[in-house]
C-alpha positions in Angstrom: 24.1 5.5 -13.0 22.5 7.9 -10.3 23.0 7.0 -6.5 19.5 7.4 -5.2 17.7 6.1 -2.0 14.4 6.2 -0.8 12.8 7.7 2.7 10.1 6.1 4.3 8.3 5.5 7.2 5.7 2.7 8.9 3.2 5.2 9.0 2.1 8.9 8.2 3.7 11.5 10.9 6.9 10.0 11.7 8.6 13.0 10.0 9.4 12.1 6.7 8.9 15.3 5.2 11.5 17.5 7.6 14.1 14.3 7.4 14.4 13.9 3.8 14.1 17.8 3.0 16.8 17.9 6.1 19.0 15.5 4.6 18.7 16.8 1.0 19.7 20.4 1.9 22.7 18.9 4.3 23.7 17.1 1.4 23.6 20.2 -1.3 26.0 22.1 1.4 28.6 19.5 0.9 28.6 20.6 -2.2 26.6 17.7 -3.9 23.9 17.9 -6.8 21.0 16.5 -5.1 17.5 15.4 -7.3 14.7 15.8 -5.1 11.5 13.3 -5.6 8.3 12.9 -3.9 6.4 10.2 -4.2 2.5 10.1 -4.7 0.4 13.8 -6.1 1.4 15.5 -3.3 2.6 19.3 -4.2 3.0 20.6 -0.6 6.5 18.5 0.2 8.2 18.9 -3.6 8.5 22.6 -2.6 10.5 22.5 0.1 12.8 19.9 -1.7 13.1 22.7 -4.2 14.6 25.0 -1.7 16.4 22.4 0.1 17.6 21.4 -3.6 17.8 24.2 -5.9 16.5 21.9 -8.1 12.5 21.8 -9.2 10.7 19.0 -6.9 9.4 16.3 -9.3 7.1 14.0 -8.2 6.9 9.8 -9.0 3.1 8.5 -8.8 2.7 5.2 -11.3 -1.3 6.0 -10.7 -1.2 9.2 -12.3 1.8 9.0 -14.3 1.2 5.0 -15.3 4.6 2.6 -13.7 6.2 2.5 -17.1 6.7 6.4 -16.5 8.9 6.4 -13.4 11.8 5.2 -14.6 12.3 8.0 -17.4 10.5 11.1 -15.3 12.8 9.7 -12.9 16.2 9.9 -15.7 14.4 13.2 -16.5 14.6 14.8 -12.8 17.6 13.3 -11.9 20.1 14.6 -15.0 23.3 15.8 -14.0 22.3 15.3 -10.4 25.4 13.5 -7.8 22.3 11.5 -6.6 18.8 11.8 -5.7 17.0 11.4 -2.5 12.8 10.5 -3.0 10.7 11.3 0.3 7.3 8.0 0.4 4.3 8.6 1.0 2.3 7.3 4.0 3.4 4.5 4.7 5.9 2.2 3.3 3.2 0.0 1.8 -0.1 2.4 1.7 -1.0 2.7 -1.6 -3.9 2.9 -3.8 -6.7 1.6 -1.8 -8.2 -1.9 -3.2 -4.9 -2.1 -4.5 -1.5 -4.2 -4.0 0.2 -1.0 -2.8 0.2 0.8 -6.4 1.3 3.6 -6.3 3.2 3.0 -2.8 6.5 3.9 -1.4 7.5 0.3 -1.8 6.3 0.6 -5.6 8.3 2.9 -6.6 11.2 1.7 -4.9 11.0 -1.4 -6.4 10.7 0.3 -9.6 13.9 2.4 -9.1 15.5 -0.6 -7.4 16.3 2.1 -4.8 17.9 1.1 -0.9 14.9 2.3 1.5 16.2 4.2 5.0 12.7 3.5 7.5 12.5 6.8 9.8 11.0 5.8 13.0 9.0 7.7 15.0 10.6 6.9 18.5 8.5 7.8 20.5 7.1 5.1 23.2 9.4 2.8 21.6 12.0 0.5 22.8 12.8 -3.2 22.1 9.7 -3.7 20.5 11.6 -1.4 17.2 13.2 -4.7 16.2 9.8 -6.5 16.1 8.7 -3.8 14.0 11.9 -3.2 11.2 11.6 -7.4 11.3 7.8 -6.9 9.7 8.3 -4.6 7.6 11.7 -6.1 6.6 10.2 -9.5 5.7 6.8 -8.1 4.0 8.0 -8.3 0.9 11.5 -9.3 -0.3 11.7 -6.9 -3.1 12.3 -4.0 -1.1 15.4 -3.4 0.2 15.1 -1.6 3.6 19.0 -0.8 4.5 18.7 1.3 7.3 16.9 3.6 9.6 16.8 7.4 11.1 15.5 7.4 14.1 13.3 10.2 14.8 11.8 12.1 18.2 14.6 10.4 20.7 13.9 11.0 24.1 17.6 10.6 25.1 21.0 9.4 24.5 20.1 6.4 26.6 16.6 6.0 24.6 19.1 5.9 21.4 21.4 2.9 22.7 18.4 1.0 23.5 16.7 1.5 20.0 20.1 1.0 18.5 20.5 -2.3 20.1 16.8 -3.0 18.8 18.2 -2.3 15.3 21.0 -4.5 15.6 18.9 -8.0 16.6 17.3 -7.6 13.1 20.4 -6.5 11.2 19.7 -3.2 10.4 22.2 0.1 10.8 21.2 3.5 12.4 22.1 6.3 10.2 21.2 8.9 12.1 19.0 9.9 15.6 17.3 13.2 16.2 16.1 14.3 19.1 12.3 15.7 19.6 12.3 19.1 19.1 9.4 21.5 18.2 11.2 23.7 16.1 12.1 20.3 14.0 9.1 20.6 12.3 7.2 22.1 9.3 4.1 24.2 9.9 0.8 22.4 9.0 -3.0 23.7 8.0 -6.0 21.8 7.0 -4.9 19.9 3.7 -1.2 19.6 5.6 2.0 21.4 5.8 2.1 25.5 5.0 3.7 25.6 1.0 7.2 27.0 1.2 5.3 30.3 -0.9 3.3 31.0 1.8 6.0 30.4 4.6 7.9 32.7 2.8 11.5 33.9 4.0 10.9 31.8 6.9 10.7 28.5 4.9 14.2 29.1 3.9 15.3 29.5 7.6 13.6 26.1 8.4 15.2 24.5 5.5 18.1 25.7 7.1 17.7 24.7 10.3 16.6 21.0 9.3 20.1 20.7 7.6 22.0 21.9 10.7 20.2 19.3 12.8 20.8 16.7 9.9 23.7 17.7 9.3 24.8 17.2 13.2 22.7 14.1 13.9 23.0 11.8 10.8 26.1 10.0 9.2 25.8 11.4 6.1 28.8 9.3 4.5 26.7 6.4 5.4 23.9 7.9 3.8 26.0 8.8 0.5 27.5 4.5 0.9 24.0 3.7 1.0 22.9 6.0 -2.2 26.0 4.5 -4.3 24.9 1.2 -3.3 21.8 1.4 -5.8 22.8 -1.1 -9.0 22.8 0.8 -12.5 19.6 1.2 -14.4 19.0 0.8 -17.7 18.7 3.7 -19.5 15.7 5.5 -19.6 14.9 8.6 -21.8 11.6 11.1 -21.2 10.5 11.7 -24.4 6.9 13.3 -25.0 7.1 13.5 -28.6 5.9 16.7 -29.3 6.4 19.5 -32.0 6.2 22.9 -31.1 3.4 25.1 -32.7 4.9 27.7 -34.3 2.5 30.2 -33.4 4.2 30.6 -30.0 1.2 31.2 -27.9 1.8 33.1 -24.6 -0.1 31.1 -21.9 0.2 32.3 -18.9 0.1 30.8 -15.4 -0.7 31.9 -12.2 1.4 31.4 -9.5 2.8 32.5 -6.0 1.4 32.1 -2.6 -1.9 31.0 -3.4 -1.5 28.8 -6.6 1.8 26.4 -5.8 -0.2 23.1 -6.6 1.3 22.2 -9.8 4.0 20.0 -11.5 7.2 21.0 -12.7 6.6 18.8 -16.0 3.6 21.1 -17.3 5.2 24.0 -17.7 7.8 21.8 -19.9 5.6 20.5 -21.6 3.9 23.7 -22.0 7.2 25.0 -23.9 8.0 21.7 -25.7 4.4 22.0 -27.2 5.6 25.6 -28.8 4.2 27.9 -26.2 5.7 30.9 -24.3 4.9 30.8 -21.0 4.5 33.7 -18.4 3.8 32.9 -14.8 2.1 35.9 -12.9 1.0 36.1 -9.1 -2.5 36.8 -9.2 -1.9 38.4 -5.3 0.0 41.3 -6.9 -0.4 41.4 -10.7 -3.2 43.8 -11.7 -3.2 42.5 -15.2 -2.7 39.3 -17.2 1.2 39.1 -18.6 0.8 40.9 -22.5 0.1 38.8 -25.4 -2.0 36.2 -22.9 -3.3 33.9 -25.2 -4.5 31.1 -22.9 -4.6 30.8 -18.8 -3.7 27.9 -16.8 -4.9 27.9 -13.1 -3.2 25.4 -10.9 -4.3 24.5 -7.9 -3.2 26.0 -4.3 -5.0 27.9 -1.2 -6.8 30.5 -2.5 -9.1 30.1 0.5 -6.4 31.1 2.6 -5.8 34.2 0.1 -9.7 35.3 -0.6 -9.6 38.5 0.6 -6.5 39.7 -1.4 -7.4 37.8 -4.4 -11.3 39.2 -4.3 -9.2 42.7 -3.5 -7.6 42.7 -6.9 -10.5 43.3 -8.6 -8.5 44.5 -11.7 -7.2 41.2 -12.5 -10.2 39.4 -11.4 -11.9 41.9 -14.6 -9.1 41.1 -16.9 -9.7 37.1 -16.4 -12.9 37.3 -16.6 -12.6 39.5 -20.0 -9.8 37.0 -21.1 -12.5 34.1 -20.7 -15.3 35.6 -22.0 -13.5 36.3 -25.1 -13.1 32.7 -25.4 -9.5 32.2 -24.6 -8.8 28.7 -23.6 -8.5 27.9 -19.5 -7.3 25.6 -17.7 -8.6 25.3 -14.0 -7.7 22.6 -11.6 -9.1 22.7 -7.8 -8.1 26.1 -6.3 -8.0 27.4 -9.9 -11.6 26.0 -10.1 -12.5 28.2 -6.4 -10.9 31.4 -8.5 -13.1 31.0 -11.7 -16.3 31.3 -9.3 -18.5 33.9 -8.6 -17.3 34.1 -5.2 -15.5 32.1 -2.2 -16.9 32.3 1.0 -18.7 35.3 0.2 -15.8 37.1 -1.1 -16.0 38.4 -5.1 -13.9 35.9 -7.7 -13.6 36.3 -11.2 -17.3 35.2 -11.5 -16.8 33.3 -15.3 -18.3 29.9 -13.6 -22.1 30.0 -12.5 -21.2 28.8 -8.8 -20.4 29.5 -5.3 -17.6 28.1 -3.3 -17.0 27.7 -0.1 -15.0 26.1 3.2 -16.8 22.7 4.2 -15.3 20.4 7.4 -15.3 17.7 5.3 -12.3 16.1 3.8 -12.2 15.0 0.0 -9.1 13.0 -0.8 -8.3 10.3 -3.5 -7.6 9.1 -6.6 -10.3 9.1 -9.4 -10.9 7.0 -12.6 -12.1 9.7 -14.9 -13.5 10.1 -18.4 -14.0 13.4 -20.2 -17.4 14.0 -20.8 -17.5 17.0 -22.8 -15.1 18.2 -25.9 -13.0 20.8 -24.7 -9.7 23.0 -24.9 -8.0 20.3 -23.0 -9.9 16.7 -23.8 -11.8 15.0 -26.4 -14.9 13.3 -25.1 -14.1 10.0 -24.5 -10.8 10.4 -23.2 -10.1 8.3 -19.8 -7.4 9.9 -17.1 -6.7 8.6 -13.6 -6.6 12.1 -11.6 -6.4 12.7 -8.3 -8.7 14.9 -5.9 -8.3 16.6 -2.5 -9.7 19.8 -1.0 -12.2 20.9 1.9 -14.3 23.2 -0.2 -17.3 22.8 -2.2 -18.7 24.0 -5.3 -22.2 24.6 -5.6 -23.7 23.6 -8.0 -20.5 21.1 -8.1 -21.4 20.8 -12.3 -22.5 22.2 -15.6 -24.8 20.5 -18.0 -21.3 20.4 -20.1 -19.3 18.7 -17.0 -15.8 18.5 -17.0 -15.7 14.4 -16.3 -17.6 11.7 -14.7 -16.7 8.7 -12.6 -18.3 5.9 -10.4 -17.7 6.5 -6.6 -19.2 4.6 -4.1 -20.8 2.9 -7.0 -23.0 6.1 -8.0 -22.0 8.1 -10.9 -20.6 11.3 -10.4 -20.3 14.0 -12.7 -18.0 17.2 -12.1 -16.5 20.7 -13.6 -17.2 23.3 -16.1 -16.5 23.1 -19.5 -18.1 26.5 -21.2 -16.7 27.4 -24.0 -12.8 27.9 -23.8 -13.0 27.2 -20.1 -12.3 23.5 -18.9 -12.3 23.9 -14.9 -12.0 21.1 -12.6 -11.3 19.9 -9.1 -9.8 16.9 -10.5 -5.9 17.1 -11.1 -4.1 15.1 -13.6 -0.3 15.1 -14.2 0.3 16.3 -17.8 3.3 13.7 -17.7 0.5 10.8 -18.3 -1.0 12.7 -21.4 1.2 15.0 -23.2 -1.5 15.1 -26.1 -3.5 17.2 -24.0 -1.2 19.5 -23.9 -0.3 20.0 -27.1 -4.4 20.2 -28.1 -4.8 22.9 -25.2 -1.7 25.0 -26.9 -2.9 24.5 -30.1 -6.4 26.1 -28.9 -4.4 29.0 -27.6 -2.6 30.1 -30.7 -5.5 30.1 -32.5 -7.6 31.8 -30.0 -4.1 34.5 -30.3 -4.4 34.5 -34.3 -7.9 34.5 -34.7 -9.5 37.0 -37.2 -10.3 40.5 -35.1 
């Protein structure tokens, strides 16, 4: 039994991300064990639920992850926890598009048979709320909206009316924040900052969001709420892997410019049999010792370029460590790193492309099949994976591409596999395929035991 609740929203901007990262450090302060979740492949949001938390942010995508998943990444995330608190995605009912909402808020709250609290975006807003909670009530029985946070309040006077809007449909206010610049999380091109890069003064927001939380929102209602989710049945994560052995050190880079990953892979990583090292590749001049295989998430290395193309000793060791055919794994910003350069700047130059900013947006998720045997994948192998960046690699493939896939009805092929180097924008949530894991570690301890 784990109290847990869902926050949502009828749309994208109403705040979801400073609420529920608000509410889950208020909630820590009283002393509570709270399991963050995000739902969807975002990696932006689950930081900041780590600080708020002190627990890793997990996220919940049944695309990626496949909805039989959920329930025991879910059990997995949430052990020992007083209860977890999920932040949605979009909105309530956006999912997959030319889907039924897979993948969506409501999804996965149906899944965890979670209560949903709706936070409102106030703003313009008056009677017409209860016209609004009443759609979004009624849409589909299954989900259980139970109350709602209203969010950007002009006034104490704005408040009473939306409260009395709330009560013609049924539906109690937890909380109501005022608009406030300083309520919210700082934002770039592919969203919010990542709590690496904000640094120090991510943990001051956090912070501040809980002492606004803290002062705005009933949080014993909140808790009620949470306890009022019915038992699961039990659900156990269990990958079923044995560990090699050969304890391979694979190391993976981190810090402010690689913080797109998931909290499961370095698990899996270790459940698989290998040591693993994380290293910032902004102030390590060398690859951790023993490094037997490399994984590079993604991130904003394009914010980073000039300090990453500065380090030109660890740019030399990766490059060394490829060329000696160590296995490496490269996903998006990872992918920018392995190139000759980014917007002009040196990289670690193993990949025969260039990379660079573009204004265009490349978002969503992407039926894939492996097109070339690798460190990672056999060919053949099908992954749903998920894609989103505003750079370009030119050319954007090998002759031995990482994976293909229809868009728009054309084919597409995409990445670099060349030799022990599998780099791809794509990303794919280890969770989904734990036998890629355990073939990529395999490939690393004997790349670390080969003969000299």
């Amino acid at each position: 039994m784990v109290a847990r609740l869902v926050i949502a929203a009828p749309g994208s901007g109403a705040g979801k991300t400073t609420v529920a990262t608000g509410l889950m450090a208020a909630l820590r302060r009283r002393g509570l064990r709270v399991a963050p979740g995000k739902v969807g492949p975002d990696y932006i949001d689950p930081g900041y639920h780590a600080l708020a938390t002190g627990r890793p942010g997990r996220n919940l995508d049944p695309v990626l992850c496949g909805e039989d998943r959920v329930r025991p990444l879910f059990a997995h995330g949430a052990r020992e926890a007083d209860l977890a608190v999920i932040e949605g995605v979009m909105g309530l009912f956006d999912g997959r598009l030319g889907t039924p909402g897979h993948g969506s808020t409501a999804h996965v709250a149906t899944l965890l048979d979670a209560p949903v609290v709706l936070v409102v975006d106030a703003r313009g807003q008056s009677r017409s709320l209860a016209a609004l909670l009443h759609g979004f009530r009624s849409y589909d029985p299954a989900v259980r909206i139970a109350g709602v946070l209203l969010n950007k309040v002009g006034s104490e006077r704005h408040t009473q009316v939306l409260s009395e809007a709330c009560a013609e449909v049924g539906l109690d206010v937890l909380g109501s924040l005022p608009r406030d610049p300083a309520f919210e999380l700082p934002s770039r091109h592919l969203g919010l900052v990542t709590a690496a890069e904000h640094g120090r003064a991510a943990t001051e927001v956090v912070d501040a969001l809980a002492d606004k939380v803290a002062g705005a929102v009933d949080l014993d209602a909140v808790l009620r709420l949470a306890r009022s989710a019915p038992p699961l049945p039990p659900a156990t994560w269990d990958p079923g892997l044995d560990p090699d052995p050969r304890r391979p050190v694979i190391s993976i880079a981190g810090g402010a410019a690689f913080t797109f990953g998931y909290a499961e892979h370095a698990e899996l990583l270790t459940a698989a049999g290998a040591e693993v090292a994380v290293f910032d590749p902004l102030r390590a001049e060398s690859l951790p010792e023993g490094t037997a295989g490399l994984v590079l998430p993604g991130g904003f290395p394009e914010q980073h370029a000039e300090e990453l193309s500065a380090n030109a000793p660890l740019r030399a060791a990766v490059a060394a460590l490829a060329t000696a055919g160590a296995p490496v794994h490269a996903e998006c910003g990872g992918l920018l790193y392995l190139a000759r350069e980014l917007d002009g700047r040196p990289m670690c130059g193993v990949l025969p492309a260039d990379a660079r900013m573009t204004p265009k947006l490349t978002l969503g998720y992407r039926d894939a099949v492996a097109i070339t045997d690798s460190v990672l994948q056999q060919a053949g192998t099908r992954r749903t994976a998920h894609e989103f960046h505003r750079t370009e690699l030119v050319p954007a493939a090998s002759d031995t591409a990482a994976w293909a896939w229809r868009q728009d009805g054309h084919p597409r092929a995409e990445g670099y596999v060349l030799g022990g180097v599998h780099a791809s924008y794509l990303h794919t949530h280890p969770a989904e395929d734990p036998a890629a894991i355990a073939r990529f570690v395999r490939h690393c301890a004997e790349f670390a035991t080969r003969e000299p």
